[in-house]
Structure formats: structure tokens, C-alpha cells
N, C-alpha and C positions, 0 to 999 in steps of 0.2 A: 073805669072807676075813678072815682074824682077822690083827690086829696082828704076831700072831706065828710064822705062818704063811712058810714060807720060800717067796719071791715068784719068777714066773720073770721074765726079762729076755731080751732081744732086742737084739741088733748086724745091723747092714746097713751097707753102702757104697752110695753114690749119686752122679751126675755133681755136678762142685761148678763155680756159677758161675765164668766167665770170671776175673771179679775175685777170686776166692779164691785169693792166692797161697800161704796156708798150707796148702792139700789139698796132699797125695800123690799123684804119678800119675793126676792130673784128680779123685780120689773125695773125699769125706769120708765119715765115718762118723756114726751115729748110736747113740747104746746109750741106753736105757730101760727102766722094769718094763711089765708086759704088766699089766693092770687088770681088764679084760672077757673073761674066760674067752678069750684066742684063744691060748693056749698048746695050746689041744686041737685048733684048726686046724693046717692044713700048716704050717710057716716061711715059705712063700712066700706063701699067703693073708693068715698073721698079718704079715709083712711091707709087703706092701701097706694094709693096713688103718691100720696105726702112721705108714708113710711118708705117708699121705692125709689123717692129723692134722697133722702135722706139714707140710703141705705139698711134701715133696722127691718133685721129678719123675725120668722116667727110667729105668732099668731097675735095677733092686735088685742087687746082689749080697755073696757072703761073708754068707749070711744065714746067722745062729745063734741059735739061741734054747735058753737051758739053765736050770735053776733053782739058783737061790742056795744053799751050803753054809751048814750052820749056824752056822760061823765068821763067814760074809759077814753072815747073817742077826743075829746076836748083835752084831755091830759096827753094820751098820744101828740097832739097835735101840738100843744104847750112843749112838751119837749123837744117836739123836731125845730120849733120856732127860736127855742133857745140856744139848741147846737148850731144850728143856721148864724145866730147872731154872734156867738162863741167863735165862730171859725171867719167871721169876716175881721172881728177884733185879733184874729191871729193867734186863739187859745184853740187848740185841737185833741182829739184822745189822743192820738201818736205823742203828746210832750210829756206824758209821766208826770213827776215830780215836778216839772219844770217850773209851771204856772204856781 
């Protein structure tokens, strides 16, 4: 997959510990890009597979998996081009307040 290649992404909901008072109605959610071709899987295979990285147990649901418009794609990229230029000028996330 090329750089430039509009990527696809994945959302699911999953039971959230006891202790998470910031979920919703018991869930939270997860969103991420999909990597390893499972975008050609079902949603609910590619779902599972991403949940099983990520450790979150329980039964999936609100699963979506759709790919990136070129706008999203173009902004993604826009940003990665900016940290790129940020960290050759010597401004990096690691310095806090510094900058």
C-alpha cells in the first residue's frame, strides 16, 4: 500500500470496564486504519481480528468499516508532511512546553 493510497478504517463498540466512567452506555469505542488486507474480510471477521490486537473482549458491535475520502486522505497526509518538517527543524512531540 502506497503512502498515498486512500486507507480503510474501522469503528466498533465493546463492553468498557466496570471502572470506565467515561463510556456510554457500558461501550466504548475503538476506530483505527485496517493494515493487513482485512478490509476484504467481512466487518465482523475484520472486527475481531483488530479487537484481538488490541485486546478488547466481549461481543463487537456498531461495526463499520469504510475507506477514507480523498479530503480525509489529503489531510492525513498534510499532517504527516508537517510533522516530518517539525522534527527536521528540531520541534518534536517529546518537548512538551518547550517549543
Amino acid at each position: 500500500m502506497a503512502l498515498t493510497d486512500q486507507r480503510w478504517q474501522i469503528r466498533y463498540s465493546y463492553p468498557a470496564p466496570p471502572e470506565a466512567w467515561w463510556a456510554k452506555n457500558g461501550l466504548e469505542k475503538n476506530t483505527t486504519y485496517l493494515n493487513n488486507g482485512e478490509e476484504k474480510l467481512t466487518p465482523e471477521e475484520a472486527a475481531a481480528i483488530v479487537a484481538r490486537q488490541y485486546r478488547h473482549e466481549g461481543p463487537l458491535t456498531d461495526i463499520t468499516v469504510w475507506q477514507e475520502t480523498p479530503k480525509e486522505r489529503d489531510a492525513r497526509l498534510a499532517a504527516r508532511r508537517k510533522a516530518e518538517a517539525d522534527e527536521q527543524n528540531g520541534i518534536w512531540w517529546g518537548m512538551g512546553g518547550a517549543n
